[in-house]
C-alpha positions as CSV (number, residue, x, y, z in Angstrom):
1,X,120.1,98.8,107.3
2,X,116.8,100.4,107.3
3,X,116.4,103.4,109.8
4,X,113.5,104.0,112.0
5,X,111.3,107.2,111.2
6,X,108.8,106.9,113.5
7,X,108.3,105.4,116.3
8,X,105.1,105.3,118.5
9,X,106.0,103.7,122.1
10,X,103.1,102.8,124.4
11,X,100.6,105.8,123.6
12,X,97.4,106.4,125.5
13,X,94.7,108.4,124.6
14,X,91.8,109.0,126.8
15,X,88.5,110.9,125.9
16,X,86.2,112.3,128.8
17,X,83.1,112.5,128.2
18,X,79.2,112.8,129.9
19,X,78.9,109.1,129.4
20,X,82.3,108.1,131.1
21,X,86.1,108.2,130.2
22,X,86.9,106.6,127.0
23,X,90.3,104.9,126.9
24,X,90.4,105.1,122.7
25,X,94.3,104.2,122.9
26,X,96.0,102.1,125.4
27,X,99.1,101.3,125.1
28,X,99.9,101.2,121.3
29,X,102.7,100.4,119.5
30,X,104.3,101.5,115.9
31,X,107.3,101.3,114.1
32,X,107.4,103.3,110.4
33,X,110.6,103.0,108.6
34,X,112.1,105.3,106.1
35,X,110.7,105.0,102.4
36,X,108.5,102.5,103.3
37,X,104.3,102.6,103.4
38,X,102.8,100.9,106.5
39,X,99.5,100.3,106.6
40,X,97.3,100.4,109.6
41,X,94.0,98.1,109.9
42,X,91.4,97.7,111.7
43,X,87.8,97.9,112.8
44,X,85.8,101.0,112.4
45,X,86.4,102.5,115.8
46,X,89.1,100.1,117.1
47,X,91.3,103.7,116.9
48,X,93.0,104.4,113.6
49,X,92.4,108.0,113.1
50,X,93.0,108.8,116.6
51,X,96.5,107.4,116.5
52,X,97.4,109.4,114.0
53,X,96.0,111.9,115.2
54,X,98.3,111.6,117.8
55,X,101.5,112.0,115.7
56,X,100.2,115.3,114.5
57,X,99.4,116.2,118.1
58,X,96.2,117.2,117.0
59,X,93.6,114.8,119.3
60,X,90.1,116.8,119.7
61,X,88.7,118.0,122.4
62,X,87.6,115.8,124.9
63,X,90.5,113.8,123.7
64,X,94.1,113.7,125.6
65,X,97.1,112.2,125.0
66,X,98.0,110.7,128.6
67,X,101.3,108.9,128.1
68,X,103.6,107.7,125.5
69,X,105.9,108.9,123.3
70,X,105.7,109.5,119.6
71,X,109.6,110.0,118.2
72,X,110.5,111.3,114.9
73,X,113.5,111.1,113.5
74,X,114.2,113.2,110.6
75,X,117.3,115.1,108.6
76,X,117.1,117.5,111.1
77,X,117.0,115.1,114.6
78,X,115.2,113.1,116.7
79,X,112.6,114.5,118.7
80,X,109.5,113.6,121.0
81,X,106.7,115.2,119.2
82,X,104.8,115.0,122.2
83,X,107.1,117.2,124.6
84,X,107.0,120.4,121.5
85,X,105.4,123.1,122.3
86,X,102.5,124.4,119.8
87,X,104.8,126.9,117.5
88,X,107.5,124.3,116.9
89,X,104.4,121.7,115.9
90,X,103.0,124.1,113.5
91,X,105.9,124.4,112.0
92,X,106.2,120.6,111.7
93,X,102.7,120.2,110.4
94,X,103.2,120.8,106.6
95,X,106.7,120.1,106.5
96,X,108.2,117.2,108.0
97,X,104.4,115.7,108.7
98,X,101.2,115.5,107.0
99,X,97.9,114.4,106.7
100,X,95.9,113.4,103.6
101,X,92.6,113.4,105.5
102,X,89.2,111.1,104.8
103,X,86.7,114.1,103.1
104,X,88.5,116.4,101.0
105,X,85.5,118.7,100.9
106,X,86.3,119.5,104.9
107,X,89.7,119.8,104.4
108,X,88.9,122.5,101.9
109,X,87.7,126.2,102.8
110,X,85.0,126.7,100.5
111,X,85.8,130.4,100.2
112,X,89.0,130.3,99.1
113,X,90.5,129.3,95.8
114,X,92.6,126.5,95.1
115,X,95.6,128.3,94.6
116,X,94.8,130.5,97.6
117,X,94.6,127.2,99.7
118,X,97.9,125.8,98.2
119,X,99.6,128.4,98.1
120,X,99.3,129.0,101.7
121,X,101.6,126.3,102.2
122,X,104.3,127.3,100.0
123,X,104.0,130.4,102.2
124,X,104.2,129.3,105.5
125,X,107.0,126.5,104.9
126,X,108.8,127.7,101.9
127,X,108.8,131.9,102.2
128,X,112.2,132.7,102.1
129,X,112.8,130.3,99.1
130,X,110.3,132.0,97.3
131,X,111.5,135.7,98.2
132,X,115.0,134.2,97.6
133,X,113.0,133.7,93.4
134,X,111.7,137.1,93.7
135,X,114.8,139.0,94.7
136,X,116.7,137.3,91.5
137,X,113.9,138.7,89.7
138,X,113.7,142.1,90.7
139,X,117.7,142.0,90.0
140,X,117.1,141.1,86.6
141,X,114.6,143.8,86.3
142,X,116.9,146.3,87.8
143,X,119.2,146.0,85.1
144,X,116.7,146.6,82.1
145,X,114.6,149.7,83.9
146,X,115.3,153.3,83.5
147,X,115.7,155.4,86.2
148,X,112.3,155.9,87.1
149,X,111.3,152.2,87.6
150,X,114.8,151.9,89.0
151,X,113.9,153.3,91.9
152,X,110.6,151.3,92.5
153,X,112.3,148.1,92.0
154,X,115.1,149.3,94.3
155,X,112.2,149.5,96.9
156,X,110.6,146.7,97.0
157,X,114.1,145.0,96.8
158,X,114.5,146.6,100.3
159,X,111.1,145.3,101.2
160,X,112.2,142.1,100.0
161,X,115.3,141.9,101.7
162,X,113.7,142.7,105.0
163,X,111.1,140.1,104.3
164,X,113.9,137.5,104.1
165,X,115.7,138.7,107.2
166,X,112.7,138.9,109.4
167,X,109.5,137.8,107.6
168,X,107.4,139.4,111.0
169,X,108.6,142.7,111.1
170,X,106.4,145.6,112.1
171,X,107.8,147.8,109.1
172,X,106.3,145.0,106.5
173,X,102.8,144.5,108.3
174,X,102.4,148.0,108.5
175,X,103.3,148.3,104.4
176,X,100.6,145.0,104.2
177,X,97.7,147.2,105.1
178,X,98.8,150.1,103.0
179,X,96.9,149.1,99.4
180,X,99.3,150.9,97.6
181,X,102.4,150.0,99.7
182,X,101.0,146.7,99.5
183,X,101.9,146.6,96.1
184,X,105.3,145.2,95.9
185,X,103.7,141.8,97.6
186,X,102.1,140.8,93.4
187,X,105.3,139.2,92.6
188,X,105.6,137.2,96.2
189,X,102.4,136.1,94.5
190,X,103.3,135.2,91.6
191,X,105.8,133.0,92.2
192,X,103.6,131.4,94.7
193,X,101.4,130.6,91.5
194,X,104.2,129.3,89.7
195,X,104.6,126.5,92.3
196,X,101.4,125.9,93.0
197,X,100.6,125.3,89.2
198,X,103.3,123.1,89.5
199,X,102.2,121.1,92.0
200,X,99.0,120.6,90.6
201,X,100.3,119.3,87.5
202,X,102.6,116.6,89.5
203,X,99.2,115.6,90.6
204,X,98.2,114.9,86.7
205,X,95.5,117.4,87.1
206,X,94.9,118.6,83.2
207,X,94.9,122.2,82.7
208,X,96.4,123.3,86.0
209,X,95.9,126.9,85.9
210,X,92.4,126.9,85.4
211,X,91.9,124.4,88.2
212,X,94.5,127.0,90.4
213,X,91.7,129.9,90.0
214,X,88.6,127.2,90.8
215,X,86.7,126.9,93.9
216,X,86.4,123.7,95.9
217,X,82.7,123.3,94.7
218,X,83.7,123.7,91.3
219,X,85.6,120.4,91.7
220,X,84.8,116.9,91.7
221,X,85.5,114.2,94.6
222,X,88.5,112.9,92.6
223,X,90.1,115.9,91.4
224,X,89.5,118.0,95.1
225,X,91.5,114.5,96.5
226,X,94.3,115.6,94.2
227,X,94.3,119.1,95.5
228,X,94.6,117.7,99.1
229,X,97.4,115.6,98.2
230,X,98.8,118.4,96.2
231,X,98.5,120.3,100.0
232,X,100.3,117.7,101.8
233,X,103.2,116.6,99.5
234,X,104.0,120.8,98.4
235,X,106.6,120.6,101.2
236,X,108.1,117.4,100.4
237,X,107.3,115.5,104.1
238,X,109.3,113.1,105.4
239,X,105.9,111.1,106.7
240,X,102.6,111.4,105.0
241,X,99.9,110.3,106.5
242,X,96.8,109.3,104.6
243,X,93.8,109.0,106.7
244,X,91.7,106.3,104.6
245,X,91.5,108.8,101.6
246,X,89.6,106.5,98.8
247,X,86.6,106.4,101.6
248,X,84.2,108.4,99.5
249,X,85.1,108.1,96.1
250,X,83.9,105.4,93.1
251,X,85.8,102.5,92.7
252,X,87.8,104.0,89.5
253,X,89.0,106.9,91.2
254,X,89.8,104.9,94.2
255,X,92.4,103.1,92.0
256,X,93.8,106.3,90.1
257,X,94.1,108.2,93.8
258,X,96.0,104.8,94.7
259,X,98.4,104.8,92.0
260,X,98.9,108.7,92.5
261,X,100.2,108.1,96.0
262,X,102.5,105.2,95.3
263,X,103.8,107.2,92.5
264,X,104.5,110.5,94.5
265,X,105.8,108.7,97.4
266,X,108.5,107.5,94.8
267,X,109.1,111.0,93.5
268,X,109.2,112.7,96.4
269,X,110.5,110.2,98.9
270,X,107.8,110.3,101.4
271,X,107.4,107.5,103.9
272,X,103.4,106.5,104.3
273,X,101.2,105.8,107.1
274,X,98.3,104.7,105.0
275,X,95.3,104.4,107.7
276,X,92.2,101.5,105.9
277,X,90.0,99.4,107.0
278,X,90.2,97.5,103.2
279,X,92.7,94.9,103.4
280,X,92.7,94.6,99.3
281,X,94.4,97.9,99.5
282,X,96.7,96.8,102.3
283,X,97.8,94.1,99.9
284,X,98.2,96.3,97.1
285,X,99.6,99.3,98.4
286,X,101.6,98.6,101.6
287,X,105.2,97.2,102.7
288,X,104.2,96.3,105.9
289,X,101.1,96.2,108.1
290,X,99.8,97.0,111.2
291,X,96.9,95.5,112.9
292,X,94.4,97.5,115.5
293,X,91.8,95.9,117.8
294,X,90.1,98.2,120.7
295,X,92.9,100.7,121.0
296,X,95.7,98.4,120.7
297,X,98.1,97.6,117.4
298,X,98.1,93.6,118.1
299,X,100.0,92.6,115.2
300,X,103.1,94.3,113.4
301,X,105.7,92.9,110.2
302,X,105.5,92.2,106.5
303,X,102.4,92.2,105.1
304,X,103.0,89.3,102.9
305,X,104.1,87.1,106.0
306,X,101.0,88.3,107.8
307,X,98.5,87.6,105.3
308,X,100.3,84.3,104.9
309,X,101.1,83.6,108.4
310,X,98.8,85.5,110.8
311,X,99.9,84.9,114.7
312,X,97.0,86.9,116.4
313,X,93.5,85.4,116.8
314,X,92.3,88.6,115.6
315,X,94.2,89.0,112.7
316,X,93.4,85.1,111.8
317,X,90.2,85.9,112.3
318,X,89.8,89.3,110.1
319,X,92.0,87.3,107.4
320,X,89.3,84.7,107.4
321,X,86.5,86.8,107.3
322,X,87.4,88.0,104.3
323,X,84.6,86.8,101.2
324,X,86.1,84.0,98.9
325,X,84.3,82.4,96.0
326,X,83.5,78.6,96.8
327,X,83.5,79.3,100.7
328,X,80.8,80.2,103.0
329,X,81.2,83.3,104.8
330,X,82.2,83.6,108.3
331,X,82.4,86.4,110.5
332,X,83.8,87.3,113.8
333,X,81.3,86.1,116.8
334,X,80.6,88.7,119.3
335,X,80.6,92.6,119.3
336,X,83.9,95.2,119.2
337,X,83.9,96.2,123.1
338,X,82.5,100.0,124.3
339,X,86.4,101.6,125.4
340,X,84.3,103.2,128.1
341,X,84.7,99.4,130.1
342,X,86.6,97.9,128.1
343,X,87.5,94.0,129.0
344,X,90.0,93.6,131.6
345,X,93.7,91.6,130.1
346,X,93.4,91.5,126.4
347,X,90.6,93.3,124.6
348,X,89.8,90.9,122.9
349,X,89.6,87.8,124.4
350,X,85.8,87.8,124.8
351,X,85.9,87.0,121.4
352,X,88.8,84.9,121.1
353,X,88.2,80.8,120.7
354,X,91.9,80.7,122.4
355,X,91.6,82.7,125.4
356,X,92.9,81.2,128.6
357,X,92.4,82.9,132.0
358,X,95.6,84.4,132.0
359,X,94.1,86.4,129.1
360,X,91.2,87.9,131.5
361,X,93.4,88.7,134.4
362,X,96.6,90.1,132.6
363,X,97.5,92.6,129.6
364,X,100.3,90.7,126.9
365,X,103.0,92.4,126.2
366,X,103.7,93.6,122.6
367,X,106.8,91.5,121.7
368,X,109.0,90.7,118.7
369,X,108.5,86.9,117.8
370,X,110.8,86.9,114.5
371,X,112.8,89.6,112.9
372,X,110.4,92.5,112.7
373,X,107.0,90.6,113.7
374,X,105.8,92.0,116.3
375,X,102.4,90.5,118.5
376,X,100.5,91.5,121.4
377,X,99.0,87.9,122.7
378,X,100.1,85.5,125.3
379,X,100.5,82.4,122.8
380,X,103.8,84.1,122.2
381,X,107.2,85.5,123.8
382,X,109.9,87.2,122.8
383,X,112.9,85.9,120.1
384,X,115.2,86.9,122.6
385,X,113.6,85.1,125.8
């Protein structure tokens, strides 16, 4: 039986602003299970990004995340995301979670090289694996020196041993800002470098080390994707979320970047939250799909059932919208709602040729209608009721 990773329960997101309070999430619903990729679609603006925003617990400011709950469950436990404090999330971030985001040129420092910017991971997630590396090293080293370099390497084997004890220790930041002390740190380095190069070549990036030393300007849309992929997946997350990263690249690279992350999600056993608005790539890419509309997820299940079944007028709607040789195209009548006063019952039903006036007075409930199809309109009730 398939297990749960995460699970989004009735989240709200407000954002205050000059203009008035913006409810960008209300009430949403997810459901991500273990190796699968779920896709999330919607509208520009219906709330996408924010959500998963959310699950990092990253919403910007004026944003807040005002109810909810956002549980992971993971090798290590099941926790609330939501109720961690900001040290325990940054920990997260990187290594059980993260984010492939839209524009790889802002997710990249521009004054820092690529293996600088990989490697940073490696070091913030991985360090005492990689001082683990270097202490076998400097062993090896050990017993090949004479006694001369004997004694360095039995020095920075102390440092070394510290570091993995207690990587914070006053002793080694004090030795960090010593350039000669500061020394002993090359081979922490080093095998950074290894596993960065590493990495980069998982990505099929040719000539790996020569991209590791290159500068985000130096590299094209395509190849800086790879680099933020290579940043999110260094850590082997459980979840990887992938915030509509094909947006600004040609139609070729969109299908090689495509092919990259069903590949690595295979190798490394990541589950996806793939975030589109491009329902061809839903189709392609995903297991199951979710559908968003002014905030709210108003469709959940297989994605083949739901592109052959749709139960929400939204969903039928967006399905039929879609361009088809031999038929006229059709759109959907009316205008996405401003979240600042947003309809009252279901968002959408000012748009919806099946709304009743139970759907302007009252809010459906998000229900399961068959075995993992889950719907948010009143045309439908629960399996169970």
């Amino acid at each position: 039986m398939e297990k749960n990773l995460l699970e989004v329960e009735d989240l709200e997101v407000r954002f205050y602003t000059y203009e008035g309070i913006v409810e960008a999430i209300d009430g949403a619903n997810l459901i991500l299970k273990e190796g699968e990729t779920l896709g999330l679609v919607g509208e520009t603006g219906c709330g996408k990004s924010v959500t998963s925003l959310s699950v990092l617990v990253l919403v910007p400011q004026p944003g807040k995340i005002e109810g909810g709950k956002v549980i992971l469950k993971t090798s290590k436990g099941s926790i609330d995301l939501l109720k961690q404090d900001e040290a325990h999330l940054r920990n997260m971030r990187g290594d059980d979670i993260s984010m492939i985001f839209q524009d790889p040129r802002s997710a990249l420092n521009p004054v820092y090289s690529v293996e600088d910017q990989v490697a940073e991971v490696f070091m913030h997630h991985r360090l005492k694996e990689l001082v683990s590396k270097v202490l076998e090293g400097i062993e090896k080293d050990i017993q090949k020196s004479g006694s001369f370099k004997h004694f360095i390497l039995g020095y920075e084997k102390k440092l070394y041993e510290k570091m993995l004890k207690n990587p914070k220790s006053l002793s080694l930041r004090t030795f960090s800002k010593i350039p000669i002390a500061n020394r002993y740190r090359r081979r922490l380095k080093e095998e950074a470098r290894k596993d960065v190069v590493r990495i980069l070549g998982a990505m099929k990036i040719p000539e790996p080390e020569r991209v590791a030393d290159m500068y985000p300007h130096e590299l094209s849309g395509g190849m800086a994707q790879r680099v933020v992929i290579a940043m999110a997946l260094g850590c082997n997350p459980e979840l990887l979320i992938a915030d509509e990263p094909t947006t600004n690249l040609d139609v070729t690279i969109q299908a090689q970047i495509l092919e990259l992350i069903r590949e690595m999600k295979g190798k490394f056993g990541s589950s996806v939250l793939y975030i589109t608005h491009d329902l061809g790539v839903i189709a392609e890419l995903c297991d199951r799909v979710a559908v968003m509309y002014a905030g709210n997820v108003c469709e959940l299940g297989d994605v083949v059932e739901i592109f052959k079944k749709p139960l929400h007028p939204y969903t039928q709607a967006l399905l039929e919208s879609i361009p088809q040789p031999g038929k006229p195209f059709t759109s959907i009548e009316g205008e996405v709602p401003s979240l600042i006063n947003p309809p009252i019952g279901c968002r959408f039903n000012p748009r919806c040729s099946k709304a009743s006036d139970q759907c302007t007075k009252q809010k459906p409930r998000f229900v399961e209608v068959s075995k993992d199809h889950f719907v948010m309109c009143h045309l439908y009730r629960a399996v169970h009721e």
